[in-house]
Structure formats: structure tokens, C-alpha cells
C-alpha positions as CSV (number, residue, x, y, z in Angstrom):
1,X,-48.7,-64.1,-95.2
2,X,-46.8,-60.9,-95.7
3,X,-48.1,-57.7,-97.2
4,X,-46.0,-56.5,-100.1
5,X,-48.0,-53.1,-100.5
6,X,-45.4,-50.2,-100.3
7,X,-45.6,-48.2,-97.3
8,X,-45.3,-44.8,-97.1
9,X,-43.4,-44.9,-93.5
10,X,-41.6,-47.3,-91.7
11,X,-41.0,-47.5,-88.1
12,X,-37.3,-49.1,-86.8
13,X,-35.7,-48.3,-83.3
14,X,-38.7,-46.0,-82.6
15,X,-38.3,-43.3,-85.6
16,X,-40.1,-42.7,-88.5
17,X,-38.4,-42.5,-91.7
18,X,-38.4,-41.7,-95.4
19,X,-42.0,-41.1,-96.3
20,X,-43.0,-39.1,-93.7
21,X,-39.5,-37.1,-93.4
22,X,-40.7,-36.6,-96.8
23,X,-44.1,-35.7,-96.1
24,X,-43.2,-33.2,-93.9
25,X,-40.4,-31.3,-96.1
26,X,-42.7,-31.2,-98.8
27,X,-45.7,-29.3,-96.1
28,X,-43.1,-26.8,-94.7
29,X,-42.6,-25.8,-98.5
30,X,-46.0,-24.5,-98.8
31,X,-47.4,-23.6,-102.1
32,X,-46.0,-22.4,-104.7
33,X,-43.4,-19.9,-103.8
34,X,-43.9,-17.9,-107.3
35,X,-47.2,-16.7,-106.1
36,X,-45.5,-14.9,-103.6
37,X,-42.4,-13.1,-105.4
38,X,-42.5,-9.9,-105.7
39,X,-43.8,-7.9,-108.2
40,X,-42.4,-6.0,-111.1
41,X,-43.1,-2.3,-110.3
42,X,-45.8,-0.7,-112.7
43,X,-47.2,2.9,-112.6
44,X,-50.5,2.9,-110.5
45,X,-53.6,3.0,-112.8
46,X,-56.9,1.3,-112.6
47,X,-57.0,1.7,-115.7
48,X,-53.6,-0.4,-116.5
49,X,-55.1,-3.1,-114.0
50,X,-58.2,-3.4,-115.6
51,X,-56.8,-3.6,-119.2
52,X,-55.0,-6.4,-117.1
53,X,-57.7,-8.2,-116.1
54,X,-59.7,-7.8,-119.5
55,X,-56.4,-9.9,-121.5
56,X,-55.8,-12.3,-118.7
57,X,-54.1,-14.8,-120.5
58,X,-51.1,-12.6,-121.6
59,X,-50.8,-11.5,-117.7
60,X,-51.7,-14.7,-115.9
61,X,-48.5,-16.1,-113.9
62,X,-46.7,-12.9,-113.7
63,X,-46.4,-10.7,-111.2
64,X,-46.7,-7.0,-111.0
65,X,-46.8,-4.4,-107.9
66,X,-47.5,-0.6,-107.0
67,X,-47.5,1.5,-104.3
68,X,-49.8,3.4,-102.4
69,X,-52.3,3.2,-99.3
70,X,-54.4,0.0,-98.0
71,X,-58.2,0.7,-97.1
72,X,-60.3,-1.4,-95.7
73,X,-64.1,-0.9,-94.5
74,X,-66.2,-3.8,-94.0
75,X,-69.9,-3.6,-94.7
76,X,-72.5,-4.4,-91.6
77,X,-71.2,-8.3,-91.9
78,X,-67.8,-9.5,-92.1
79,X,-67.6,-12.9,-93.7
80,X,-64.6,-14.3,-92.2
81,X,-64.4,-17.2,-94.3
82,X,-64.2,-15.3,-97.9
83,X,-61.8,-13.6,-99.5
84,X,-62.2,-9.5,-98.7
85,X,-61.8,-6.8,-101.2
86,X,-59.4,-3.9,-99.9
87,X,-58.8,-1.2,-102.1
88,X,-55.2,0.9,-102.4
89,X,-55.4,4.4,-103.0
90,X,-52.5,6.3,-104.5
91,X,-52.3,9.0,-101.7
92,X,-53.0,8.5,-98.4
93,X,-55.8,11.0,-98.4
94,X,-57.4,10.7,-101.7
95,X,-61.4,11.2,-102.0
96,X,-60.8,10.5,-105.6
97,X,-62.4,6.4,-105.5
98,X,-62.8,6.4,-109.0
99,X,-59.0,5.9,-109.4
100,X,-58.6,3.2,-106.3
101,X,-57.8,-0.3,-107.0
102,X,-59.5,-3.6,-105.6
103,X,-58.1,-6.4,-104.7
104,X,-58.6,-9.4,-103.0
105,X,-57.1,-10.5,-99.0
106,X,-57.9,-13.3,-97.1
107,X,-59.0,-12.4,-93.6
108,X,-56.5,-13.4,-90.8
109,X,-55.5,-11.9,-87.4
110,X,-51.8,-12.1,-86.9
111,X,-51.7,-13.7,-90.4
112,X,-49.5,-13.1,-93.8
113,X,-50.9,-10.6,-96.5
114,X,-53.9,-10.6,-95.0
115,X,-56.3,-8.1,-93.5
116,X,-58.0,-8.1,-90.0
117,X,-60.6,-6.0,-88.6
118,X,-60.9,-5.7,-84.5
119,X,-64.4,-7.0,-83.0
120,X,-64.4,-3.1,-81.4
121,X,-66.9,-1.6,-83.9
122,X,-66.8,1.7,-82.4
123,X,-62.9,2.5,-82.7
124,X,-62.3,0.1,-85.3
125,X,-59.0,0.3,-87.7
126,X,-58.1,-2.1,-89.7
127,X,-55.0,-4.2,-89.5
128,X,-53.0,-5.2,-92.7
129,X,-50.1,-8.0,-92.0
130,X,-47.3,-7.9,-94.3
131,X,-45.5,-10.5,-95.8
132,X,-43.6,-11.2,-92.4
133,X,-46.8,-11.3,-90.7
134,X,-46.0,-7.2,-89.4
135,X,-48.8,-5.5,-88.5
136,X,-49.7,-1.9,-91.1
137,X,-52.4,0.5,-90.9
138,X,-54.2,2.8,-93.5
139,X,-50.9,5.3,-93.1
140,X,-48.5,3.2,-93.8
141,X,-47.4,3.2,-97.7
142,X,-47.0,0.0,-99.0
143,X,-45.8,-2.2,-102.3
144,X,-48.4,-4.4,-103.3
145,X,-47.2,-7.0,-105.6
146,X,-50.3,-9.5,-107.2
147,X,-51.1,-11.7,-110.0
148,X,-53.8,-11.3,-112.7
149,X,-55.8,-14.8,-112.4
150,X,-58.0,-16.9,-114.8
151,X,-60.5,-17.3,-111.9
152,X,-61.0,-14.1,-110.0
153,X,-62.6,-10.8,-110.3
154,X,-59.7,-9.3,-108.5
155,X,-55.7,-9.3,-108.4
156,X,-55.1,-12.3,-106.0
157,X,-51.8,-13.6,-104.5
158,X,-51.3,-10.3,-102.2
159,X,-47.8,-9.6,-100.8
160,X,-47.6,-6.6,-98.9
161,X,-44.1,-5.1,-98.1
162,X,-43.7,-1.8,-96.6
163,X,-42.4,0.7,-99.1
164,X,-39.2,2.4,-98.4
């Protein structure tokens, strides 16, 4: 008796075709690609951002960058597995933390938008990838483009281009 479910793949002559050919296309896509865009330039204000954050709905699905300088310091525990809150500064040696801006980075070495502290505790600097996976440091001035989101405390959807 002969099964007449579709199949997602069929095999002939020792390839694979259609549905997985499909399959795969569809993975190498990613997510959605928006997320990632870059950001329409606004001034830098924590102020702005949270006035952001506070009327979500108008800002949700856009994006929207600065510049200024990534810093990271992680407490006594890393947790690897959450999201971690890096803040920018608007000059590169600014004690003025009132004005700094939080935002949230996954935690990757060698990743994409993403922020990586080395297991040396003693010399440690963090390590910021940009969108092409190139390694930054607190020096380096940046554009950080984001999203406002529904769900989070934080801008989300980091994409971190040097700035020229």
C-alpha cells in the first residue's frame, strides 16, 4: 500500500531535492534582516531614549542609532547565557553616568553585535564584535543602531559599526 502523505524531501540518483534545498535557503536567511538595518541617526540623550521606551508603541519596529563609546564591566558573575547590559558613553572618557545609555548584547566570543569578556580577570578588557564579527574595544567610537521593543527593558537588536 502506498503512502500518499507529502514529503518534505525526496531522494533520486542520490540527491536531495526541493524541500530540503528549501529548507536550507530559508536557514541561511536568518531572521529578520530589518532587525539589523541600520539606524536612523538621532542626537545622543538618555533622556530621548527613555522618552522612547516610555511610548513604545510609536517606536516599536524602527530603528534608530548614535554614536559614542561601548563599556562593559561585568559584576562578580557573568551569566553567559543572558542577555548583558553595556552602556555607551558619549565621550570616551566621561565620569558623567548619569547621561550613559543601557543597552542590551548577547554574550559571544568571536560573535556578531555581541560583547565578550576574557576568562583573565586580572587584565581583563572587554571585546565588542561589530556587525562583521570585527573585534572593538572601549576606544573605539562606534554607531550603535537598536530598536525600542514591546518586551524589553533595554534597546535590543544591537548593530555595532565603527564610526567614521
Amino acid at each position: 500500500m502506498r503512502n500518499n502523505k507529502p514529503r518534505f524531501w525526496t531522494m533520486k540518483n542520490g540527491v536531495l531535492s526541493l524541500g530540503v534545498t528549501t529548507f536550507l535557503a530559508l536557514a541561511s536567511c536568518g531572521g529578520n534582516s530589518k532587525n539589523m538595518e541600520k539606524g536612523t541617526p538621532i542626537a545622543f540623550s538618555k533622556t530621548a531614549i527613555q522618552a522612547m521606551q516610555a511610548n513604545k508603541e510609536e517606536h516599536e519596529g524602527k530603528r534608530y542609532s548614535v554614536e559614542g563609546y561601548l563599556s562593559y564591566s561585568a559584576g562578580f558573575t557573568v551569566y553567559t547565557n543572558r542577555p548583558q547590559t553595556v552602556t555607551i558613553k558619549q565621550a570616551l572618557n566621561s565620569s558623567d553616568y548619569q547621561n550613559d545609555i543601557a543597552i542590551s548584547m548577547p554574550w559571544e566570543k568571536d560573535g556578531k553585535n555581541s560583547v565578550y569578556l576574557p576568562e583573565n580577570p586580572d587584565n581583563a578588557e572587554p571585546v565588542f564584535y561589530d556587525n562583521e564579527g570585527k573585534p572593538l574595544t572601549q576606544k573605539d567610537k562606534v554607531m550603535v543602531s537598536f530598536s525600542i521593543d514591546n518586551t524589553d527593558a533595554f534597546p535590543t537588536n544591537i548593530r555595532l559599526d565603527k564610526a567614521r
